[in-house]
N, C-alpha and C positions, 0 to 999 in steps of 0.2 A: 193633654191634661193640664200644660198650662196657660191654657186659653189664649197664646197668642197668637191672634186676630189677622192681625198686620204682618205679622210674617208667614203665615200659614195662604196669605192672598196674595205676600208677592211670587214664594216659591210655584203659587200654580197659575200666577201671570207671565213669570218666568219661563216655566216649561210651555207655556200655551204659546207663546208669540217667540222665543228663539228656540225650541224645540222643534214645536209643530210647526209652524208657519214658515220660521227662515229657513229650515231643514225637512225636516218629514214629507211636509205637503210639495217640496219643489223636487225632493228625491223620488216621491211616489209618480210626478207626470212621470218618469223615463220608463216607469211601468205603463201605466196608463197607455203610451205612447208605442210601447211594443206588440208582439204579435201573439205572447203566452197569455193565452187565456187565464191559466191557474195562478200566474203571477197577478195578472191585473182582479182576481178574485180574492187574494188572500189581501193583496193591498187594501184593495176598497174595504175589505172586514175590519183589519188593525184602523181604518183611518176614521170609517163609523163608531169601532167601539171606543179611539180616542178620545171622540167628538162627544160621545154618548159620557164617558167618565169626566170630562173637563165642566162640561152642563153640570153634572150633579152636585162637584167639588164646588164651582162656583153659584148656587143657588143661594146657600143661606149670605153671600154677598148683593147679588142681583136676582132676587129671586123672580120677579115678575119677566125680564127679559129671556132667561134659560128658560122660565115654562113655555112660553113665547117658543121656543128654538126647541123644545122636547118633544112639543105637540110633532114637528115634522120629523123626530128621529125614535120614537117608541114605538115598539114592537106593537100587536092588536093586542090590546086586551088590556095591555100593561098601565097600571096606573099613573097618575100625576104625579109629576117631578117631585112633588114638597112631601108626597110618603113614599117614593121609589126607599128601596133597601140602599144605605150608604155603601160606596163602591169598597169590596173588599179587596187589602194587600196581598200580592200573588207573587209570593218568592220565588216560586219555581220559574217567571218569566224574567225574571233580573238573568243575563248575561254578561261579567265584569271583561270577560276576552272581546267579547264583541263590542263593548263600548268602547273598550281601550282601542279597539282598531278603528273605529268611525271618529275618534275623536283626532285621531291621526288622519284620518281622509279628512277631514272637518279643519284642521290645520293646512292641508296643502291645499286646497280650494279655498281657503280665506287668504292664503299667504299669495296664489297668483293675479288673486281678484285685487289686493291691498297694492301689487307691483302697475298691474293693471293701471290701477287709478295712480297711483305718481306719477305714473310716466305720460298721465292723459291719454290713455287708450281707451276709446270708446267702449263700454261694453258690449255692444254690439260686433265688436269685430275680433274675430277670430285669429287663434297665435297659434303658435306651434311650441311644444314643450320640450328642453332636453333634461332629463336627472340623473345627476353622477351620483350613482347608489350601488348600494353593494346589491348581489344578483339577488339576496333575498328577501331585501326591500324592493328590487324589481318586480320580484315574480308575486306582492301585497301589492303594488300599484297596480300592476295589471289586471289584479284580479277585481280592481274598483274601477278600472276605467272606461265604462260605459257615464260614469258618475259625474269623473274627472272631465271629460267631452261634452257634455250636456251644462254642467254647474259652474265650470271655469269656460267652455267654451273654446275648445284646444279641438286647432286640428290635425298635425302630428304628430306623434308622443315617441319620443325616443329616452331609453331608459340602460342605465347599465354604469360600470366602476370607470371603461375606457371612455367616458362621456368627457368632452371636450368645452369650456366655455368658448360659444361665438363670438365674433368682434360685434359689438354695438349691442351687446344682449343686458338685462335686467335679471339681477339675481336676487337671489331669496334661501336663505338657509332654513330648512324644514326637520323637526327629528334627524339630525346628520345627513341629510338631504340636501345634494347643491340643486336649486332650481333655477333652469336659464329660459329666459323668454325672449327670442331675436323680436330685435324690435325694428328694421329692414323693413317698410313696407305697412309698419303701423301708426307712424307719426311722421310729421315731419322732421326730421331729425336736427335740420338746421334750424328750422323755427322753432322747436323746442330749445334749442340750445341756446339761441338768442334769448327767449324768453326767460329762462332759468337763469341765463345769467346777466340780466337786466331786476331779474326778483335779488338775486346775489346780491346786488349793489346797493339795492334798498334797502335789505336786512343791513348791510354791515353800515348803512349810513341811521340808521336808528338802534344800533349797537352802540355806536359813535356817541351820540346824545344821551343815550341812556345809563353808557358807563361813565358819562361826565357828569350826568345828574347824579350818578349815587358816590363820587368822588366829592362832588361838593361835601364839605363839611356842614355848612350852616344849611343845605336840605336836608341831610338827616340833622341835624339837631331840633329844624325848625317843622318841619312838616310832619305832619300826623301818622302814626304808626303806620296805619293799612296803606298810607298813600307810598310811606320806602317798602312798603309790602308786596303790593303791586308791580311798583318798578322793580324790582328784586323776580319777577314770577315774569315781567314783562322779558328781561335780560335772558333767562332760563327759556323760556318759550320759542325767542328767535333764535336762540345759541344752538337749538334745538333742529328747528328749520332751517339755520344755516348748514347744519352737516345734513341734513337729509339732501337740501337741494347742491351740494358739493359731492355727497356720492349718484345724484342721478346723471351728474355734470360728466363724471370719470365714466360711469354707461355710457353715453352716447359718444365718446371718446373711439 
């Protein structure tokens, strides 16, 4: 009702590309992929009538390309995208428990993909998981870990309160979740460690200069707002990356 435009297109560019596309569409191959027919039927329905609802919402933005895209997804019969009926809201399909639990599996596959990448692990290459959790946070991972194997790429998952951190592993705290990923075997540990701490010496040598530049008095008196702006955002940014590459340091320890 109040015609805003601009927000009413990012909320459904929003859900179309980290919704559907970072999530939906990647969770739906592990269907696709298996051997239940009824699963991989019920997917392919929810993922057409996705496709089918996101066309319509986006039409009066890009309308010539969605009719483009409707002609291959409308039923026989059914008319042109530009007088299709506007898709109606279906409360009775909102689930708040089931969100609330995906957004939590959506949490620990973005937190081992995030450790993943610090530590230079290829995504391609497969780790092994351990979670120190209490048994009834165990017995919600398991119940996703078809998810967790396919999305994070985990090949054995070990889970439970007597869970032990490994020597040389990479952690990640998750919803009170400790997450350990031995990292034995997925990098080079010495060459990592070399390199980290040859990045270590850079940062703290443009620490050096930058906290002398903002001690100068006559630079800040002299130099233009945005430029002690900068340097101020520049100090924060590495002080930042100095403790990330200080705790990757103490992992491979």
């Amino acid at each position: 009702d109040r015609f805003h435009f601009n927000e009413a297109a990012k909320v459904i560019y929003d859900f179309t590309w980290n919704d559907l596309c970072d999530w939906y569409l990647e969770i739906a191959k592990t269907r696709f992929h298996s051997d239940n027919e009824m699963a991989k039927d019920i997917t392919r329905n929810i993922t057409i009538k996705c496709i089918r609802t996101i066309l319509c919402l986006f039409h009066p933005y890009a309308p010539f390309i969605t009719e483009e895209l409707w002609s291959h997804f409308k039923k026989t019969g059914e008319p042109d995208l530009i007088i299709t009926p506007w898709p109606d809201h279906e409360d009775g399909r909102i689930n708040d428990t089931i969100e609330k639990d995906m957004k939590i599996v959506q949490d620990v596959i973005t937190a081992i993909r995030s450790v993943k990448s610090r530590m230079n692990v290829p995504p391609s290459k497969s780790s092994n998981l351990l979670v120190r959790c209490t048994t009834g946070q165990g017995t919600f991972i398991q119940s996703y870990e078809p998810l967790l194997r396919s999305l994070a790429n985990i090949d054995d998952l070990s889970l439970g309160p007597a869970i032990e951190k490994p020597p040389r592993s990479a952690t990640a705290v998750v919803h009170g979740m400790e997450l350990y990923i031995p990292l034995g075997g997925l990098v080079d540990l010495m060459q990592e460690k070399s390199q980290m701490n040859k990045r270590k010496e850079k940062i703290e040598s443009l620490l050096s200069g930058i906290e002398n530049k903002l001690a100068n008095e006559n630079f800040i008196d002299r130099a233009p707002e945005e430029i002690v702006l900068r340097e101020r955002q520049k100090l924060k940014d590495l002080n930042d990356e100095l403790l990330k590459v200080d705790t990757n340091l103490k992992e491979l320890e």
